[in-house]
LOGU-462445 format. One record per residue (C-alpha): residue number from 1; residue in three letters; x, y, z. Coordinates in Angstrom, 1 decimal, padded with zeros to 4 digits. Layout:
num: NUM&residu: ALA&xx: X&yy: Y&zz: Z
...
***
This chain:
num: 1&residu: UNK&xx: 104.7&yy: 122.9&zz: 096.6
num: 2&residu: UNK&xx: 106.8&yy: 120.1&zz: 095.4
num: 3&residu: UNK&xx: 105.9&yy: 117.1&zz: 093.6
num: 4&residu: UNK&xx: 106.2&yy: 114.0&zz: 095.7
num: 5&residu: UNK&xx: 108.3&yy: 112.7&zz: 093.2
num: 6&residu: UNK&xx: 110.6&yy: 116.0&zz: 093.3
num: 7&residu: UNK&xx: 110.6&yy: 115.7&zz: 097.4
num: 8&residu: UNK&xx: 111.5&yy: 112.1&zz: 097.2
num: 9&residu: UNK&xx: 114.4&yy: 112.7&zz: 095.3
num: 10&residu: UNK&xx: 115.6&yy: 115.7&zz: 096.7
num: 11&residu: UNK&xx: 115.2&yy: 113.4&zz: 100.5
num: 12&residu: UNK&xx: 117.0&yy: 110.5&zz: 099.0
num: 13&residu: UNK&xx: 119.9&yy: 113.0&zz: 097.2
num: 14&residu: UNK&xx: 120.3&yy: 114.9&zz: 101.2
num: 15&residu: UNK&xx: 120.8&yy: 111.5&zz: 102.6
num: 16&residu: UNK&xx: 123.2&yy: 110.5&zz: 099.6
num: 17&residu: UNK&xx: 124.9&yy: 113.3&zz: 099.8
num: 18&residu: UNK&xx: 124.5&yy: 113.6&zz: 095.9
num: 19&residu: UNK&xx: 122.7&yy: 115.8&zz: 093.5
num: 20&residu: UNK&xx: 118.9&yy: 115.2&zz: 092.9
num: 21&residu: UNK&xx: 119.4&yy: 114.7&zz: 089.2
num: 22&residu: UNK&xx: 120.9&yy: 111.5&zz: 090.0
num: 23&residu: UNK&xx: 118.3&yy: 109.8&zz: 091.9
num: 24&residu: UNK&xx: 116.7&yy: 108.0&zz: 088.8
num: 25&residu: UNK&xx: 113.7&yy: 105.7&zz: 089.0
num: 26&residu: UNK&xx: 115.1&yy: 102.4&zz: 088.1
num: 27&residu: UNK&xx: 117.6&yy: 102.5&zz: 090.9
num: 28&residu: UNK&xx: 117.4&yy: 099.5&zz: 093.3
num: 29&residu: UNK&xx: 117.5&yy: 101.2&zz: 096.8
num: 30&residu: UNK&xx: 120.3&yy: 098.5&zz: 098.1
num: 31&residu: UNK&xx: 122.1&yy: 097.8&zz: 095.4
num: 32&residu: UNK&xx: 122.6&yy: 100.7&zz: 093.6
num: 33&residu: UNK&xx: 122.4&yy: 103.1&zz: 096.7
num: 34&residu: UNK&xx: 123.3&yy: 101.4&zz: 099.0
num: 35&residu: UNK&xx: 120.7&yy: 102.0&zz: 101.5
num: 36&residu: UNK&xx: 119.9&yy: 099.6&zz: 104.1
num: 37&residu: UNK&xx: 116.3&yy: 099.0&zz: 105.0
num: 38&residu: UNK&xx: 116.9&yy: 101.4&zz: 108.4
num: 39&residu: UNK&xx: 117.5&yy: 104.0&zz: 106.1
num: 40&residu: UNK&xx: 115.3&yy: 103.8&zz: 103.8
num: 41&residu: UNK&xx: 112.3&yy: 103.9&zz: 106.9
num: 42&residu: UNK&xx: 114.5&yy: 106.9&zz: 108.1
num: 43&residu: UNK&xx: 114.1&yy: 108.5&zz: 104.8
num: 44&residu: UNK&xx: 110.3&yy: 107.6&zz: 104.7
num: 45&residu: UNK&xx: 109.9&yy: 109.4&zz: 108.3
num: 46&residu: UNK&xx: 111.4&yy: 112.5&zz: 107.2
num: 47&residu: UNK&xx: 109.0&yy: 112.3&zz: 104.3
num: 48&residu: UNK&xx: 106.2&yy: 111.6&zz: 106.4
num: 49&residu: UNK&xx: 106.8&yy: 114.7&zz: 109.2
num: 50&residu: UNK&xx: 107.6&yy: 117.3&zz: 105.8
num: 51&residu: UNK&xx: 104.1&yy: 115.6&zz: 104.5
num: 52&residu: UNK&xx: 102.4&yy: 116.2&zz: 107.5
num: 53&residu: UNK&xx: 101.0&yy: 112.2&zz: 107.2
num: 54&residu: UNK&xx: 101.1&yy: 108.9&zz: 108.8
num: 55&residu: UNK&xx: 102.2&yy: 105.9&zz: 107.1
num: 56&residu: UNK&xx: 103.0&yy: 101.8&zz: 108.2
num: 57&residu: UNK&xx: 106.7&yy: 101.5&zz: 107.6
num: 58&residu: UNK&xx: 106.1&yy: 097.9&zz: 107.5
num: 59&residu: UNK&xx: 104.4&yy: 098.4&zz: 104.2
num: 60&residu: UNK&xx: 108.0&yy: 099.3&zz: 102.9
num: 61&residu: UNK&xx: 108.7&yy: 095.8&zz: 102.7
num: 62&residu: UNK&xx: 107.9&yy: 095.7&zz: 098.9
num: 63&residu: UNK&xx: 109.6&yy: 099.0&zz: 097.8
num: 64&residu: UNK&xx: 113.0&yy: 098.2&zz: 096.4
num: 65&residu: UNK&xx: 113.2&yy: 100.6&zz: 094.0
num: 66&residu: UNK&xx: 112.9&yy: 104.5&zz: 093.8
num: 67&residu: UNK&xx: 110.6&yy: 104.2&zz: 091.1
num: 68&residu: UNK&xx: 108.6&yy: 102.0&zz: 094.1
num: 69&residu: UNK&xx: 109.1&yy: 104.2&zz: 096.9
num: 70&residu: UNK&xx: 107.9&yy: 107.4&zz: 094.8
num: 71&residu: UNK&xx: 104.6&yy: 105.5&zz: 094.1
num: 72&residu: UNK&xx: 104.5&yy: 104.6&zz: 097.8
num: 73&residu: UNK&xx: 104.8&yy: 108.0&zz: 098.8
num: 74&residu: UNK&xx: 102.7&yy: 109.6&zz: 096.0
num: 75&residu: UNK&xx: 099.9&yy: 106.8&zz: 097.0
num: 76&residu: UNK&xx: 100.2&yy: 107.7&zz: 101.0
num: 77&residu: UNK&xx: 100.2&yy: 111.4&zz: 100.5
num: 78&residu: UNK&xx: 097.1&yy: 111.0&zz: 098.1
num: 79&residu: UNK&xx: 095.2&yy: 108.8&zz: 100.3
num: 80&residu: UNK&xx: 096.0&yy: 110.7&zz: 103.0
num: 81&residu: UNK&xx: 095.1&yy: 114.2&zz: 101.4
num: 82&residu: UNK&xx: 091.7&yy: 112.4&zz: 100.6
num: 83&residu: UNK&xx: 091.3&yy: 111.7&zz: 104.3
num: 84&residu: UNK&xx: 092.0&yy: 108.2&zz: 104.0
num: 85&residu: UNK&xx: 094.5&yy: 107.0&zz: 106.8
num: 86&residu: UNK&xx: 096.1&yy: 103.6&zz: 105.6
num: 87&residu: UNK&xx: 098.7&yy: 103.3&zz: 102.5
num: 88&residu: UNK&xx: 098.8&yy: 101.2&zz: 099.7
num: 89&residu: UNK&xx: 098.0&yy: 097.6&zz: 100.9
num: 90&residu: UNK&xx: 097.9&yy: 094.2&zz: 099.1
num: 91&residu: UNK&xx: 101.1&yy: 094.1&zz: 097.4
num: 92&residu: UNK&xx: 103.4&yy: 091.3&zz: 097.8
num: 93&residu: UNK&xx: 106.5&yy: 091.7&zz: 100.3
num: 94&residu: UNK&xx: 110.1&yy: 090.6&zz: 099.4
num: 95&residu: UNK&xx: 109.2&yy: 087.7&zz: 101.7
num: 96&residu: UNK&xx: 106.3&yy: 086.4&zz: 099.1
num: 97&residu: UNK&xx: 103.9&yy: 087.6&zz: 101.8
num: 98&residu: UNK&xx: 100.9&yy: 089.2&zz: 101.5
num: 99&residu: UNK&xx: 100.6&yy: 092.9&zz: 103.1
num: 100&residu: UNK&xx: 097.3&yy: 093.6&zz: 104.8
***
């Protein structure tokens, strides 16, 4: 089984059309790859039906970063391995506001 970090970047490289290797963790997900915010839940939905899990896209507010959205991901697959059903929560949005 792949790491979610290795299935993250191997997602993001596919939509990219790029090689894996490239996918580094500082990498802002607009600005350096370009990736609109529809993408990006697009990319998180694929994730989510290879996962086999069920996570807010709303809560991708806050993840700007790949570093970011592989800790979202590794957080919701965890939580949801675990039986829990909601993702990480409580973090601050781009919009300064609170997530529930």
């Amino acid at each position: 089984m792949k790491s979610v970090a290795a299935l993250v970047r191997a997602t993001l490289a596919h939509h990219l059309h790029c090689d894996p290797g490239k996918i580094h963790p500082w990498l802002h997900l607009e600005a350096d790859l370009d990736l609109t915010p529809l993408e990006l839940i697009v990319i998180a939905l694929e994730i989510e039906e290879l996962e086999g899990i069920a996570i807010p896209v709303e809560a991708l507010d806050d993840v700007t970063t790949v570093g970011d959205f592989v800790g979202f991901m590794s957080h919701a697959v965890a939580h949801q391995r675990a039986g829990e059903t909601s993702a990480p929560a409580g973090r601050r949005s781009r919009h300064g506001a609170m997530s529930p």
